[in-house]
N, C-alpha and C positions, 0 to 999 in steps of 0.2 A: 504494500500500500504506500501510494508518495504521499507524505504528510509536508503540509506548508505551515510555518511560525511566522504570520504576520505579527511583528514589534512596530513598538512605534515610532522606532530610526529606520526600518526596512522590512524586508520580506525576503528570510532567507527560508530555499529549498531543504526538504528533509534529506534524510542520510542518500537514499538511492542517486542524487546529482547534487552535489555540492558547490552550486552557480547561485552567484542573485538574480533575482528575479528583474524581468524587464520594469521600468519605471513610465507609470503613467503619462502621457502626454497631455491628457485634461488635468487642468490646475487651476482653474477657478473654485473660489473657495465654499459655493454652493453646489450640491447634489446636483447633474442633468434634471432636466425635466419632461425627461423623453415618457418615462414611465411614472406609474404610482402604486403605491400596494394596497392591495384591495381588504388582506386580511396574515396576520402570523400565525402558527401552531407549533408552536415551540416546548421542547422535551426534552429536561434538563434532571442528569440524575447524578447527586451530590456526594459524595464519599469526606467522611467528615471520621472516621475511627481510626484514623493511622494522622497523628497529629504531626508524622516526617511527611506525610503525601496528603495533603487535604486541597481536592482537586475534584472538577465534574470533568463529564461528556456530555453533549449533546447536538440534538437535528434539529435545524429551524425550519419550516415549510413554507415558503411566501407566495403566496398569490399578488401576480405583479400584471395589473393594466397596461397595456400598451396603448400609449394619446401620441406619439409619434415614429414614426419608422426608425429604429435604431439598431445596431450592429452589439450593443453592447450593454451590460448590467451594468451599473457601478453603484455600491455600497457601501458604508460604512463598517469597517471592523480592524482592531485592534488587541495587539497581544494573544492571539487566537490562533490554537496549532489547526489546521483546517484540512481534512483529508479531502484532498482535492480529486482524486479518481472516483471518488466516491459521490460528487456532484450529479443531481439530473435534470433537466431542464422538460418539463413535460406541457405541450399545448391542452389546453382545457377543454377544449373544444373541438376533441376528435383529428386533430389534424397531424399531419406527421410531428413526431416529437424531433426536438431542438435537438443541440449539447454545446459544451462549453469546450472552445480550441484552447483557447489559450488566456490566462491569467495577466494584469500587471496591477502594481501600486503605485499609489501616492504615500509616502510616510509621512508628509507636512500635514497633508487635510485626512490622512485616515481614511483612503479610497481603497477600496479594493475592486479592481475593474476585472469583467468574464467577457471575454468576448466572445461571442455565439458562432455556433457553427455554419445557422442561414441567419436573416434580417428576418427580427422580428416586425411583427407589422399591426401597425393602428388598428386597435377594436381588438386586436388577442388580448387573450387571458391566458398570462403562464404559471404551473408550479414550478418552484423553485427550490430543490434539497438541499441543504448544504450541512454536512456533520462536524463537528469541528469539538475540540475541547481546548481545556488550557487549568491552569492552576487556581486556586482561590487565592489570590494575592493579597496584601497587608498595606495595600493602600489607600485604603478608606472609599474607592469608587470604584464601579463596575459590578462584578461579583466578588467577593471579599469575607474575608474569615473576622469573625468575632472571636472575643472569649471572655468567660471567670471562670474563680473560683469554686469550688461544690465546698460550702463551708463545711459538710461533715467529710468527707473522704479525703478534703484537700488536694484533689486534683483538679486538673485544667477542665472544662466543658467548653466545647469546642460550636459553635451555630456558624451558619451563612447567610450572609444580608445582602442586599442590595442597594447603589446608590447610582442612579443615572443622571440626573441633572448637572450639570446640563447637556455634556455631549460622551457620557462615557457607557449609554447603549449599547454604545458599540464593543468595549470591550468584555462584554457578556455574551453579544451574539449579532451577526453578520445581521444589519438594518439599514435601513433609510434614515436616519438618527438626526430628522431636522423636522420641530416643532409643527411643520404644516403640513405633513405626512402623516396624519392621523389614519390608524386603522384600528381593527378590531381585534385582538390578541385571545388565541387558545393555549392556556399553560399546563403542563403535564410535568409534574415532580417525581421525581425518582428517590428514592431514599432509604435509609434502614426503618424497620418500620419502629425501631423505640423514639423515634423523633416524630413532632410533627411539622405539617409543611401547608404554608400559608402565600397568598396573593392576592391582588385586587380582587378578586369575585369568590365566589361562594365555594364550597368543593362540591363539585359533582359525583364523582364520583372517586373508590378506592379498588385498588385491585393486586390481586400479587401480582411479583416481578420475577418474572421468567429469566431475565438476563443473573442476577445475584439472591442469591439465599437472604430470607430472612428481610428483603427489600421491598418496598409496596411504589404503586403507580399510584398517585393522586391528581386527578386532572380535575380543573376547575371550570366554571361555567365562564360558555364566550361574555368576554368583557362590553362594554361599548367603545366604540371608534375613540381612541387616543391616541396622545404623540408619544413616540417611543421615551421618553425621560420621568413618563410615568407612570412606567411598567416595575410590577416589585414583586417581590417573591426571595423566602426566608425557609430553610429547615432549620427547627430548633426542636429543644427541651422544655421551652418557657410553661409558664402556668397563665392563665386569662382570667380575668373579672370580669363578668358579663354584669350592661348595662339595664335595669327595668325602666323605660321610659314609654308608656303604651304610644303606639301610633304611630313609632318610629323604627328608622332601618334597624336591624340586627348592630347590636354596639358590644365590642370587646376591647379592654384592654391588655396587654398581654405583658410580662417581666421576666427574668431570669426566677426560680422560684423561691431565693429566699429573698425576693425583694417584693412579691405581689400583694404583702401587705401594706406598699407605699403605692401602689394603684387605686384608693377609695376615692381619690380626690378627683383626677383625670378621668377615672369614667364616670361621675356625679357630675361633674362640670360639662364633659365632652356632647352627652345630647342636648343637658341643655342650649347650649350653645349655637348646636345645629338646628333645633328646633327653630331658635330668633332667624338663622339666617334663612330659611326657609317660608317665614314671614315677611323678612325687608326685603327678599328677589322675589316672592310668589312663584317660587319653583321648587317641588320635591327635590330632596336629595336624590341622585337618579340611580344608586345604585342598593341593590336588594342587604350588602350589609358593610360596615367599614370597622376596621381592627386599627387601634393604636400600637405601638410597639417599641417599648424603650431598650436601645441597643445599646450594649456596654461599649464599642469604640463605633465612636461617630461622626466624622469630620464638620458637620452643619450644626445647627441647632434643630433643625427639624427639618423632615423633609416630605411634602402634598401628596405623593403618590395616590392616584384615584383608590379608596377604598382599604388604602395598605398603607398607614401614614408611621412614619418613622421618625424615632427623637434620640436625640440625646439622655441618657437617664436623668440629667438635671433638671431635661424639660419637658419629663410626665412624670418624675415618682415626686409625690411628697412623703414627709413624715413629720406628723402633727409633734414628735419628739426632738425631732432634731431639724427642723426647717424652719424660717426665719418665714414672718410675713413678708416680706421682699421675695424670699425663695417662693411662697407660695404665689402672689401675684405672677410671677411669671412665668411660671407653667399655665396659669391661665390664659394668661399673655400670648404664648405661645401654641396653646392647644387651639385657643381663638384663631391666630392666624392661619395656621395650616388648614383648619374646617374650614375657613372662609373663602381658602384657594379649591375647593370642590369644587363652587361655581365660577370664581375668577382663576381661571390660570387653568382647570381643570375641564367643566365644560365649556367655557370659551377659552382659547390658548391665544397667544399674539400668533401674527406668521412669522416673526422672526425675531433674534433674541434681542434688536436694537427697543424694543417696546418691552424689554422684561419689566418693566416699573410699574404696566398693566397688572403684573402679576403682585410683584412685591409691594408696590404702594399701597394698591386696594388693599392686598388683605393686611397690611400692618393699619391702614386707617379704619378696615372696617371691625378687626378685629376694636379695635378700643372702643367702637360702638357694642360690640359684643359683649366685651367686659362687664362695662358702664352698665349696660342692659339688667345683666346676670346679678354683680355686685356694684350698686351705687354708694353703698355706704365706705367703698373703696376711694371713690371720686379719679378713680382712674383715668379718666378721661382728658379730667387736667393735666394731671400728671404726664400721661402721655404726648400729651401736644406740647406743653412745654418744653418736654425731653427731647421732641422730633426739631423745634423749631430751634433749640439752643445748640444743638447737634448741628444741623445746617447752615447756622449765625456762623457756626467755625468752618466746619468742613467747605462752602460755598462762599468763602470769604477769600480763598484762593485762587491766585489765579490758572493755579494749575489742575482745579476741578473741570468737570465737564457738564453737557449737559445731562438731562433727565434720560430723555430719547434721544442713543447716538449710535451710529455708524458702527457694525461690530463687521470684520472681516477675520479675524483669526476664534481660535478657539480659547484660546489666552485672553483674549478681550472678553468671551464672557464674562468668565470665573471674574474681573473687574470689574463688571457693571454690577456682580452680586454686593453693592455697599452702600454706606447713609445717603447717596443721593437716591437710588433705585426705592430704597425702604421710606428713609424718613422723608426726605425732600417731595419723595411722590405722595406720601403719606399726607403730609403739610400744604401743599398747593390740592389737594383733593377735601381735603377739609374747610379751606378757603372755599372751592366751589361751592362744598354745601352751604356751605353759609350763605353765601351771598344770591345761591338760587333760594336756598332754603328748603324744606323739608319733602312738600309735595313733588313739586317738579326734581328735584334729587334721584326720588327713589324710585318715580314714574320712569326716569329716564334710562337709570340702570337697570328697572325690568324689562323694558323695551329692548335695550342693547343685548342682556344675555338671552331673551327669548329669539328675539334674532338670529344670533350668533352662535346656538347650544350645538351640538358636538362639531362646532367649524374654528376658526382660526380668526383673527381681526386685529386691525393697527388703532392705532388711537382717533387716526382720522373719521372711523367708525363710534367710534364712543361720540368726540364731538359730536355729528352729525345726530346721534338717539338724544343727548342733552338739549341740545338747541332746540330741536321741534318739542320738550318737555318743555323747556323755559318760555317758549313763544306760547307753547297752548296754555301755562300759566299765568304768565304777564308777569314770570319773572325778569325775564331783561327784555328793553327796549326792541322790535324789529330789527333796527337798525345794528344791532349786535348780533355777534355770534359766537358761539363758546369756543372753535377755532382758535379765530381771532385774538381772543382775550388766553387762552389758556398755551397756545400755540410759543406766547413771549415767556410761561414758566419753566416751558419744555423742549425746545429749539436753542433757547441759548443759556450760556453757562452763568449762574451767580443769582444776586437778588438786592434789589435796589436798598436806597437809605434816602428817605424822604427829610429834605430842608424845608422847616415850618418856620417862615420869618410871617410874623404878625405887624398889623398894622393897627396902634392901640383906639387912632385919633377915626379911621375910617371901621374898623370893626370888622376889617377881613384879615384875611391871611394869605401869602404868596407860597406856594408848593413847589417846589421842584424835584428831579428824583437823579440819580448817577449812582454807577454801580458803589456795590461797599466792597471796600478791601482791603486787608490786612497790612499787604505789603504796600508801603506809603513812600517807595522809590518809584512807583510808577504814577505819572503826571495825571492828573484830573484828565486832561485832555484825551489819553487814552482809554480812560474807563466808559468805554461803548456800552451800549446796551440801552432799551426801554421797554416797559412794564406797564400791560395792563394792570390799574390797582384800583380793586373795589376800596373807595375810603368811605370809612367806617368812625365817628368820631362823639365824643360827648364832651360838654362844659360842667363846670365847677358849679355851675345854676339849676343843669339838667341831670346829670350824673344818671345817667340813663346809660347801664354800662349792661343791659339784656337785648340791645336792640344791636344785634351784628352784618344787621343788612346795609348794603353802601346809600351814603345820602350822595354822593358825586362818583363821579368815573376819573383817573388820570390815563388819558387817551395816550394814544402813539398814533404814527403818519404810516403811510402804508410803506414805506422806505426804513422805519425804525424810528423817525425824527422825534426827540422830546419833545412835548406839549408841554408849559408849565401849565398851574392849575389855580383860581383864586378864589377861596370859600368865602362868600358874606355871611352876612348878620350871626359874625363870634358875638361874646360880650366884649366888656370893656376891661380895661387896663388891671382892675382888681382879683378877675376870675383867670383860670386858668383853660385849657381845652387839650385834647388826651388824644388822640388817635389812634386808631387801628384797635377797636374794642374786642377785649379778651382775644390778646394775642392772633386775631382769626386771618390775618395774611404776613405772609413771609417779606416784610421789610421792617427795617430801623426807622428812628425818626429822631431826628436833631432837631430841638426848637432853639427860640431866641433867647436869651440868657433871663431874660423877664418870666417867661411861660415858665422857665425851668426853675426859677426861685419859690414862683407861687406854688409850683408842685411840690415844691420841699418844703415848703410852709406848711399846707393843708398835712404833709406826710412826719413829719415831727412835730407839730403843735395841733392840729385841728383833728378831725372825723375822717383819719387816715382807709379805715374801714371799711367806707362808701363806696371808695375807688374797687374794683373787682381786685382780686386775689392775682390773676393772672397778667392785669395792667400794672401792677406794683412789682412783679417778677420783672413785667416787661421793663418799666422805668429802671431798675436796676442795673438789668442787662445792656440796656441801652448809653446809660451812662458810662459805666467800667468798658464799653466796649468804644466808646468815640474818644474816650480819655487815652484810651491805650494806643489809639491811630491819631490821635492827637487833634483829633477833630472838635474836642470839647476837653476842658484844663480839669486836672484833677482835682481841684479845689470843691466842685460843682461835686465829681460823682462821690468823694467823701463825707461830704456833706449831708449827700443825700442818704448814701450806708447810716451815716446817723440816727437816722426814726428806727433801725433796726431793735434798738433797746425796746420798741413798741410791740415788734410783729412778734404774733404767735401762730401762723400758720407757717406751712411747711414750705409752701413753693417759692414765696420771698428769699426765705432764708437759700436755698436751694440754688436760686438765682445767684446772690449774692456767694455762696462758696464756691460751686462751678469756674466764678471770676478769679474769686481772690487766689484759688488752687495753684491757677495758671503764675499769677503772679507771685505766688510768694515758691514755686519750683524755682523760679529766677533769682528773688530776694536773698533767698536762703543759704544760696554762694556768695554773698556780698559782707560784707564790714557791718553792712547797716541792719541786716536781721535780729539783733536785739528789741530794735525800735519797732519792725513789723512783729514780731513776736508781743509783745507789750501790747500794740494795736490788737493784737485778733486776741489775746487775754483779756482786753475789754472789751469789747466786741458781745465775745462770746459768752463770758462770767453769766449774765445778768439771764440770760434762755439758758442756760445749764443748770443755774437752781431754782428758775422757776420750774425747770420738769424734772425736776428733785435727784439733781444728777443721776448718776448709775446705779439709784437703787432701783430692785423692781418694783415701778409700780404701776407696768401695763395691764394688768388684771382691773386695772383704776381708769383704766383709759380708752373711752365705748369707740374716739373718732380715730379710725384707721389711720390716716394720714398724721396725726399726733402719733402715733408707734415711730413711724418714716421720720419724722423729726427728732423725738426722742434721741431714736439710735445715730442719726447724723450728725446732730448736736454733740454725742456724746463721742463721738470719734475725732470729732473736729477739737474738743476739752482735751481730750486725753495727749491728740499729738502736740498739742501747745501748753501743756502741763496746767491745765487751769483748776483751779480747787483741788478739789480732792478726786480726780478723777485716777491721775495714775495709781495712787495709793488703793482704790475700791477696784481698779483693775486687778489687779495684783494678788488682791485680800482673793478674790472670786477664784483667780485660777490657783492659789494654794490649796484653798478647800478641794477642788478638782482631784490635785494633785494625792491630796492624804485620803479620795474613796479607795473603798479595799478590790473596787471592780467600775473603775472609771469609765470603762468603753459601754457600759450598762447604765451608773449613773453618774449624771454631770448637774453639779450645781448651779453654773453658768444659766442667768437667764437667756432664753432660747434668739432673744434678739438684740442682745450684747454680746454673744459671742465673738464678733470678730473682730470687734474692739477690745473685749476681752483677751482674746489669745494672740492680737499686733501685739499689747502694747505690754503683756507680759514676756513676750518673745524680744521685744525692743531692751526692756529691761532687765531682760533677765540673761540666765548662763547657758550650756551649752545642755546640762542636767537637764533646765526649761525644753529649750531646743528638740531634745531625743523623745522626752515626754510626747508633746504633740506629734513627732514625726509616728511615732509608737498607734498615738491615735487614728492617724491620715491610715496606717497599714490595716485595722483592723477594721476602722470602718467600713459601713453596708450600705451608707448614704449618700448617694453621689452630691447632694448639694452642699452637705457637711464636708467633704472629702476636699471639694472644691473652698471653703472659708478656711480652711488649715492650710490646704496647698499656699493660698495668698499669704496666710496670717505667717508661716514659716520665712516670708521672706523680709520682716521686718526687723529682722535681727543686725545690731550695729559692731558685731563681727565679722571683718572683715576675714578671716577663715573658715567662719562658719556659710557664709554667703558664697564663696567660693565653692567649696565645698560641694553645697545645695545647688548652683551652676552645674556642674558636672554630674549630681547625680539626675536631672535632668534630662541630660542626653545620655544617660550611658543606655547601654542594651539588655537590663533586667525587666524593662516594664513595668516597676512599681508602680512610676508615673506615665498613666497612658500617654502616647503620641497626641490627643486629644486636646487634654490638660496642661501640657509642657509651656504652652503660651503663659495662664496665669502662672507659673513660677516663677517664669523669666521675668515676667511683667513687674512681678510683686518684687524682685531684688533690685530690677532697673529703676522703678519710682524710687526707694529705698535711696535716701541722699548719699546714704555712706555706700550703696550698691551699686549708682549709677554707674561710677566708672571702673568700677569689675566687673558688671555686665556688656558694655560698650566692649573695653577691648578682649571681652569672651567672644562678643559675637564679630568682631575685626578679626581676630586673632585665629576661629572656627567657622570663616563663614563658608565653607566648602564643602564641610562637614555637616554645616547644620541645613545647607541646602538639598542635600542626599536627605535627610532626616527628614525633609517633612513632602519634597518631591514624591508624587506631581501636583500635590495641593501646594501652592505658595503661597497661597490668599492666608493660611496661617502662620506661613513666616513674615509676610508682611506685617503682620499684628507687635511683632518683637519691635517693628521699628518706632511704636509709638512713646516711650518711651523719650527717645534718644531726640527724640523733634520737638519737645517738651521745655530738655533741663538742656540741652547747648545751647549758648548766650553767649559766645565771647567771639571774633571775628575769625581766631586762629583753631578753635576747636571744627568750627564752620566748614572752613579751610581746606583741614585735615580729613570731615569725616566724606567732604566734596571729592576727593581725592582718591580713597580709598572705595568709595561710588565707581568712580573710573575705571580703576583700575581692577577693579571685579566683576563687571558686565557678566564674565558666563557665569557667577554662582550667586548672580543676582537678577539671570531671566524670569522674565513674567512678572517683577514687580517694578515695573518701569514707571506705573500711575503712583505707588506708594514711595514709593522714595524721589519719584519731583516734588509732591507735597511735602515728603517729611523737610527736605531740603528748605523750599521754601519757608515752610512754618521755623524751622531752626532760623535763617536770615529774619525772617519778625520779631523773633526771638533779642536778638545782636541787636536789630535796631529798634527796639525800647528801649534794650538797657540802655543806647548812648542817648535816647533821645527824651526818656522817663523816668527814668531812675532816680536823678536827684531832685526830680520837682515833687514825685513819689514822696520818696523821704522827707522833704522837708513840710510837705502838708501832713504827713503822719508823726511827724515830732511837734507839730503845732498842734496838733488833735493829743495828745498825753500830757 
């Protein structure tokens, strides 16, 4: 038999001829479009008990349409030994059958070309055999091996998962492996039968397996028409928690089995969930059942697959013992999202991956309506939007972001577009629409678009087009509008404005103008391009009418780009103040006149601070700390205004306000002058640390959710700036820990101080402390716990001991999943005294660490954030610009994250020379 190993550097011939194979001459980075597959049946039988050889076989069957006369198949596959003599090419249609002369590849696009022996011709229908096998491999995509522990036998247990998204279909089994190639998939599992084996659809049926002892055939029911990335299918051991929610699909969750008593949550939550979105699109869920599945190595956070949805264990198991309400929100968070992509991203897909933001925006924005829905006493809602919109203030502040919808020609650029502009940015401009159509025409419009669109494909062009005629039959926006139009300028071009509000006291208007915002302040006004449909949205110090988020004016553009300014009348007078952009509801800044900005600090330190929304007092913050820092407004103003903070007791103020200072005091805190900032954020902070009675417990006392979220960031923010008695109650908690006679059972630590808890005893404490919690990270069965110790270990101000924890990182034991390695690195890199033994760990191994996490790099990317953070000085800039360079090959595929990181480091360099001391010296006048 000649067997072919297509890799994904080439395509070399099995032992009988020992040649490379010919190389493709089609090199266009899209599939032909000669043909289309009408349907797969694919037979994959898994061998999982020889943990040296844990490897399938399998035959995929494709029924392929022919819409044009072509000579030749070409499909996608990768890393796939492919017994090629064993190919057959059969007409469906009675007519003489085909075959296949002769084989070539592309290794850049993952083509594998058959050229046929006659021309196929328009109107056939072919099957199409091809057997092929290849190894379970340890890369986190494709088909791929899992594993744990069996807490009683303490041996390995070994499962197989799947991760296709976004083009690694292919390395499971010879496909069409592009989004708008949706068919219908039959799946047939092979297996021992002590395992069970799960997929998108129901099992049909079970039967023995003639080929192996003791192995059963599970074949499931035909799917409906999907694209290949959201194709799934697992044999495992796991145990399932079946969901009772009457009226709805069959609902499982499923775990390793000594963890399925951290699954009550995720199937409680999960139909709820589904049920809401079922109501806001007025479409069934379409398929007869859907299994959740928390995988122990997981390179995503979760991933959609129709009917077979896969997580992360952090983000479906809870444990009401050991999970933090933070830990629990985001499982919800997260289960929300994934359900949400059933009907976005699942049955409507984009046609192609440059509209993935279709996918991720929706479901990260609709999930927080999900949330919101389920738990409102959460107020997640806020939260979320704040989180999207303060995320984007930074990431979209660069000029080396891009935009929402762009241009994807490699496979490398997807895995790119998976990041906060695809998620939150589309997130945030989709949450502006609602607003400003508002409710009815909203949700009219997106059930329009997905009834439309349900088992097909769509570009965004298509979405506007269902919006607009909702908006026109409500009388949300004027005829003369179109949501194109307006939405075309958040998503075509890169960034997001900053609105100058100069008032006119004596006339009672105001003069608007808009120009992009950006970090880096070496690039001239005159360069900053760009303009922005903006619904503006406003209230006065007389109206404070801060529920009404629909626009009273429009800031137009020319059909060329050209800025419109804009002039609001009848403001009040010179005494009152006027707020724009109510409850954060559109993605821009807003600089006023130094007048406007007094009266705000007025009303926000002496008067009915209160009145103002929650979310407009975030905004005033952010808005401040962030024009001081680009020097667009003097820091005199935004310290000023930090000042009412001695007032606020809500969470998302305070929120606002640390998110800023973090950045600036990473910079500070290398200088002469951090005494002075230290002292500042010990006043600052004293006065909300004993009002929520520092780090004793006394959440059991505290009915409003978001008070927990405060609490505990209050008391993280006390402890690292040594205020009161916080190290000291730190300290006291984890001794007790320390002296139970069965700590990994009970822990005295309240459940949402832990990881202030175990920093800031790890910070202070010895290498005794140190072994303690590493002791706990090994024994633990909670991945969300496993993951608060991973971090909290890296706060230690040993410089040995950090080293050390570096290295056992990467080495080859697996303590610390591949998954995981990030927050370690992360947690020594933030680390002042860590920063620069993790830098030149990762200078020093970057060739090494690139092999380690190859061919995910989107997680190596993550190490870089750090290091883009705390450089500040011209020559570190310099050095790590240099060492960029001169790395190119063990630094492929993250070519987006380290122009960012670079830049963000040069912003860095130029505050310190251009803010530093005017910094300091309004912070020694404030003490």
């Amino acid at each position: 038999m000649q067997l072919i190993l297509l890799l994904a550097v080439g395509l070399v011939l099995g032992q009988s001829a020992q040649t490379l194979a010919s190389e493709a001459k089609y090199n266009y980075f899209r599939l032909p479009t000669a043909l289309r597959p009408q349907k797969y049946d694919l037979k994959v039988t898994t061998h999982l008990d020889n943990p040296k050889d844990l490897r399938f076989e399998a035959t995929v069957k494709i029924l392929i349409e022919v819409l044009e006369n072509t000579k030749n198949i070409t499909l996608h596959a990768k890393n796939l030994t492919i017994a090629e003599d064993d190919i057959t090419l059969k007409d469906t249609q009675g007519k003489q059958d085909n075959c296949v002369q002769s084989t070539e590849i592309n290794s850049h696009h993952n083509f594998y070309v058959l050229n046929t022996c006659q021309e196929l011709e328009a109107g056939s229908v072919y099957e199409l055999t091809i057997p092929f096998a290849s190894e379970l491999n340890n890369q986190l995509e494709g088909y791929y091996k899992s594993s744990y522990k069996d807490p009683l036998t303490k041996r390995m247990r070994w499962l197989s998962i799947t991760q296709f998204e976004p083009a690694s279909a292919r390395a499971a089994f010879p496909c069409f492996d592009e989004p708008n190639y949706k068919a219908p998939f039959v799946v047939t599992l092979g297996y021992h039968k002590n395992y069970t084996g799960l997929s998108n659809m129901p099992v049909k049926k079970i039967t023995p397996n003639d080929q192996f002892p003791d192995y059963v055939w599970c074949e499931f029911e035909e799917s409906v028409p999907m694209s290949t990335y959201l194709l799934a299918y697992s044999v495992n051991d796991f145990s399932h928690k079946p969901s009772t929610l009457p009226g709805s699909a069959l609902f499982r969750t499923w775990a390793r089995p000594n963890a399925i008593d951290q699954c009550d949550y995720a199937a409680e939550f999960g139909p709820k969930v589904l049920q809401y979105y079922e109501q806001l699109f007025g479409i069934k869920f379409p398929l007869p059942k859907i299994d959740q599945i928390a995988v122990p190595d997981f390179s995503a956070g979760a991933m959609e697959n129709w009917g077979l949805v896969t997580y992360r264990e952090i983000a479906l198991l809870y444990s009401a013992s050991y999970s933090s309400l933070a830990d629990k929100q985001r499982v919800a968070s997260v289960v929300a999202h994934e359900l949400a992509h059933q009907w976005f991203g699942n049955l409507v897909t984009m046609k192609w991956w440059t509209d993935l933001w279709l996918n991720e925006g929706f479901a990260t924005y609709v999930a927080s309506l999900g949330v919101e829905n389920i738990n409102p006493e959460w107020r997640s809602m806020e939260q979320e939007s704040l989180g999207s919109v303060q995320t984007i203030f930074r990431k979209d502040a660069l000029e080396s972001s891009h935009p929402i919808s762009r241009p994807i020609e490699e496979v490398a650029e997807i895995s790119e577009s998976f990041d906060q502009i695809s998620y939150q940015k589309g997130s945030t401009v989709l949450r502006m629409m609602h607003m400003f159509l508002g409710e009815e025409s909203f949700r009219f419009g997106l059930q329009q678009y997905l009834q439309k669109y349900s088992y097909k494909n769509a570009e965004q062009d298509n979405l506007w087009e269902s919006l607009t005629q909702a908006a026109h039959k409500y009388r949300a926006l004027p005829k003369s509008y179109d949501i194109k139009t307006i939405m075309d300028s958040w998503t075509l071009q890169t960034g997001y404005p900053v609105i100058n509000v100069t008032r006119d006291y004596e006339s009672n208007s105001a003069k608007l103008t808009q120009e992009r915002y950006l970090l880096n302040t070496q690039i001239a006004r005159a360069q900053r391009h760009g303009c922005w449909w903006i619904p503006l949205s406003y209230t006065t110090q007389g109206e404070q009418d801060f529920n009404n988020t629909a626009p009273k004016a429009w800031m137009e553009c020319g059909k060329e780009g050209e800025i419109y300014p804009k002039t609001i009348q009848d403001l009040p007078g010179q005494d009152e103040w006027v707020i724009f952009n109510t409850q954060l509801s559109t993605l821009y800044k807003v600089n006023y006149d130094e007048r406007n900005w007094k009266l705000l600090i007025e009303t926000l330190t002496t008067g009915e601070f209160q009145r103002i929304h929650v979310l407009n007092r975030a905004q005033l913050i952010d808005d401040a700390l962030y024009l001081a820092w680009t020097g667009d407004q003097n820091y005199e103003i935004a310290m000023r205004l930090l000042e009412y903070l001695q007032r606020e007791r809500e969470y998302l103020p305070w929120k606002s306000a640390f998110e800023n200072l973090k950045r600036v005091g990473r910079i500070v805190r290398q200088t002469p002058n951090f005494e002075y900032f230290k002292r500042y954020m010990q006043k600052l902070i004293t006065p909300i640390y004993l009002h929520l009675s520092g780090l004793n417990d006394t959440f059991s006392a505290i009915p409003e959710q978001d008070q927990v979220l405060l609490k505990t960031m209050v008391g993280n923010w006390a402890c690292q700036y040594d205020v009161e008695d916080c190290v000291a109650v730190a300290r006291k908690y984890y001794r007790q820990w320390q002296e139970e006679e069965k700590p990994d059972e009970k822990n005295p630590v309240p459940l949402n101080l832990r990881s202030i808890v175990y920093c800031t005893s790890i910070k202070h404490g010895n290498d005794a402390d140190w072994q303690f919690l590493w002791a706990r990270y090994v024994n633990s069965n909670v991945a969300a716990e496993k993951r608060t110790i991973l971090t909290s270990l890296g706060c230690s101000r040993e410089v040995w001991v950090l080293q050390r924890y570096l290295e056992m990182t990467y080495d080859s034991k697996d303590t610390i999943r591949k998954q995981d390695s990030m927050w370690a690195f992360q947690a020594v890199a933030f680390n002042e005294v860590g920063f620069h033994l993790a830098k030149n760990y990762f200078m020093d191994n970057v060739e090494a660490i690139y092999k380690f996490y190859h061919p995910i790099t989107k997680d190596m990317s993550r190490l870089l954030l750090p290091f883009s953070e705390q450089v500040i000085n011209q020559s570190d800039f310099d050095k790590f610009r240099n060492f960029v360079t001169l790395n190119r090959a063990s630094l492929k595929g993250l070519e987006q994250a380290l122009q960012q990181t670079l830049e963000t480091m040069l912003t860095n360099v130029q505050w310190k020379e251009r803010n530093y001391i005017q910094l300091s010296r309004s912070i020694q006048e404030l003490l």
